[in-house]
C-alpha positions in Angstrom: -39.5 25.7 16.4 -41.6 24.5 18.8 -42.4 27.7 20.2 -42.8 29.0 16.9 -45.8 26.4 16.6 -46.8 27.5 20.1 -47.1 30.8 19.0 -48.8 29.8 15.8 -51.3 27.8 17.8 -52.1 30.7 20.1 -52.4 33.0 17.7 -55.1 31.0 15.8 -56.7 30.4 18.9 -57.3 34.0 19.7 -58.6 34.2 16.1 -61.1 31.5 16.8 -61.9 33.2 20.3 -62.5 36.3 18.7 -65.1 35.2 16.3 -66.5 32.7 18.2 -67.1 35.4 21.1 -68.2 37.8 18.8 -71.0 35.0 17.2 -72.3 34.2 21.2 -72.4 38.0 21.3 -74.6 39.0 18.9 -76.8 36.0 19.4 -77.2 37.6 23.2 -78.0 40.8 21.9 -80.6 39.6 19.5 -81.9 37.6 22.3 -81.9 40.5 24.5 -83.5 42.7 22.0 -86.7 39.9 21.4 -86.8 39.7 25.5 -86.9 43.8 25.5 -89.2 43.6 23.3 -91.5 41.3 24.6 -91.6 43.4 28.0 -92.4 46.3 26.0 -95.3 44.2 24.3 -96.5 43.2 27.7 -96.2 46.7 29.6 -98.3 48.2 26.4 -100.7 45.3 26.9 -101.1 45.9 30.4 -101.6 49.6 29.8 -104.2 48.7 27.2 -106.4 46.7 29.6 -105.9 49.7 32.2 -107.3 52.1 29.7 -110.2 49.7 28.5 -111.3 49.6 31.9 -111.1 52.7 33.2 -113.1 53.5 29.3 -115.6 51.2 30.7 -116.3 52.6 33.9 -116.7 55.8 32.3 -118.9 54.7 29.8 -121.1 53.1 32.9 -121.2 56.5 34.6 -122.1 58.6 31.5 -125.2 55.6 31.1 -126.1 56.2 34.4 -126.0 59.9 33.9 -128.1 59.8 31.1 -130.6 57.6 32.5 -131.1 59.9 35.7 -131.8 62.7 32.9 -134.4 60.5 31.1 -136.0 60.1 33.9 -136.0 63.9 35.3 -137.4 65.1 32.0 -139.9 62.5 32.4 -141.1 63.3 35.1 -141.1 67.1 34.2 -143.5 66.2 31.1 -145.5 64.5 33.7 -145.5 67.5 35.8 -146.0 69.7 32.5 -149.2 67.5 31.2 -150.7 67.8 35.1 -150.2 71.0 35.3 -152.6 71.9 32.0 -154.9 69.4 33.6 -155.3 70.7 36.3 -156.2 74.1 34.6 -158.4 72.7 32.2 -160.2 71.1 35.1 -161.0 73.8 37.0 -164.1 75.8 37.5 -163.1 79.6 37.7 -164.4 81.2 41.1 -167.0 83.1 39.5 -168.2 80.8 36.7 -171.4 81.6 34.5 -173.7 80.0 37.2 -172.2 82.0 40.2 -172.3 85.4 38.6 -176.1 84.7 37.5 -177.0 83.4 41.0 -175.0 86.6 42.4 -176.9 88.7 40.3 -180.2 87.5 41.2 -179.7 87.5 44.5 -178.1 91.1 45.0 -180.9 92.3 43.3 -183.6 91.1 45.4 -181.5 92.4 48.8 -181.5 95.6 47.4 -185.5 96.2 47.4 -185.1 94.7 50.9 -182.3 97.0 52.6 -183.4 99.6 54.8 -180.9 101.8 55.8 -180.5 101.9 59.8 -178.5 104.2 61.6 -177.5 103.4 64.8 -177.8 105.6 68.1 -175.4 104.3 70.0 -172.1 103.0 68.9 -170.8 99.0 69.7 -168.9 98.3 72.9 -165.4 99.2 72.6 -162.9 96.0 73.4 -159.7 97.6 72.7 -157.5 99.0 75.7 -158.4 102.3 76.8 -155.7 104.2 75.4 -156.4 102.7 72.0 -158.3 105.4 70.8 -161.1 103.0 68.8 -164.7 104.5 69.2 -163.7 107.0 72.2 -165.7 110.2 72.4 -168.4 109.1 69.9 -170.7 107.6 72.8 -170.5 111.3 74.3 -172.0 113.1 71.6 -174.6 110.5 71.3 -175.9 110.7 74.7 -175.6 114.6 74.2 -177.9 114.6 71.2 -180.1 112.5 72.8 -180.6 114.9 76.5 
C-alpha cells in the first residue's frame, strides 16, 4: 500500500508539474511577445527619426535651391530692366542734330572742292617686290619729257 500511495502521490505531482509548467510557460511567452514587441516599437521609432531627418535635410537643400533661383531670376530682371535702359538712353550715332550738321556742312565743301590731279604719284613704302605703285612714276616722267 504504501507504494500504491507513492505512486498516487507521484502521479499527482506530475499532474501539478504539468500545469504548473504549462501556466510559467505561457506567462514567458506573453512576456516574450510584449518584449518583441516593444523592440519592434523601438526599431520603427528609430527608423522614424532617421527618416524625419534625412526629410529635413532635404527640405533644407530644396530651400536653398530655391533661394539661389530667386535670386538668379532677380538678377536677370535686373539685367532685363538695364538692358531697355540702356537703349532708351542712348542717342543713335546719327541723331537729328548730326544728320542736319552733316548736311550743312557737306554742302558747303562741295562749292569748295576743286578737283586736283596729281603728277607724280606718293612715295612707295612697301618692299620692292610688292608691286604697290610700281611703273606708274615711269609713265609720268614720260609724259612729262
Amino acid at each position: 500500500m504504501e507504494l500504491l500511495v507513492s505512486l498516487a502521490l507521484l502521479v499527482v505531482g506530475l499532474i501539478i508539474g504539468f500545469f504548473a509548467g504549462r501556466f510559467f510557460q505561457q506567462k514567458q511567452g506573453a512576456g516574450n511577445a510584449a518584449q518583441t514587441e516593444k523592440q519592434v516599437k523601438e526599431i520603427l521609432a528609430q527608423q522614424a527619426q532617421h527618416h524625419i531627418h534625412q526629410t529635413r535635410q532635404s527640405l533644407e537643400s530644396i530651400e536653398s535651391q530655391c533661394e539661389t533661383l530667386k535670386q538668379q531670376i532677380e538678377e536677370y530682371e535686373t539685367l532685363l530692366e538695364q538692358g531697355g535702359d540702356e537703349e532708351d538712353s542712348k542717342v543713335p550715332f546719327y541723331g537729328e542734330q548730326a544728320t542736319t550738321y552733316l548736311r550743312n556742312n557737306l554742302k558747303g565743301s562741295d562749292k569748295s572742292k576743286v578737283n586736283r590731279v596729281s603728277d607724280t604719284q606718293p612715295k612707295d613704302f612697301a618692299n620692292s617686290g610688292s608691286g604697290l605703285f610700281v611703273g606708274g612714276s615711269e609713265k609720268n616722267n614720260a609724259e612729262k619729257q
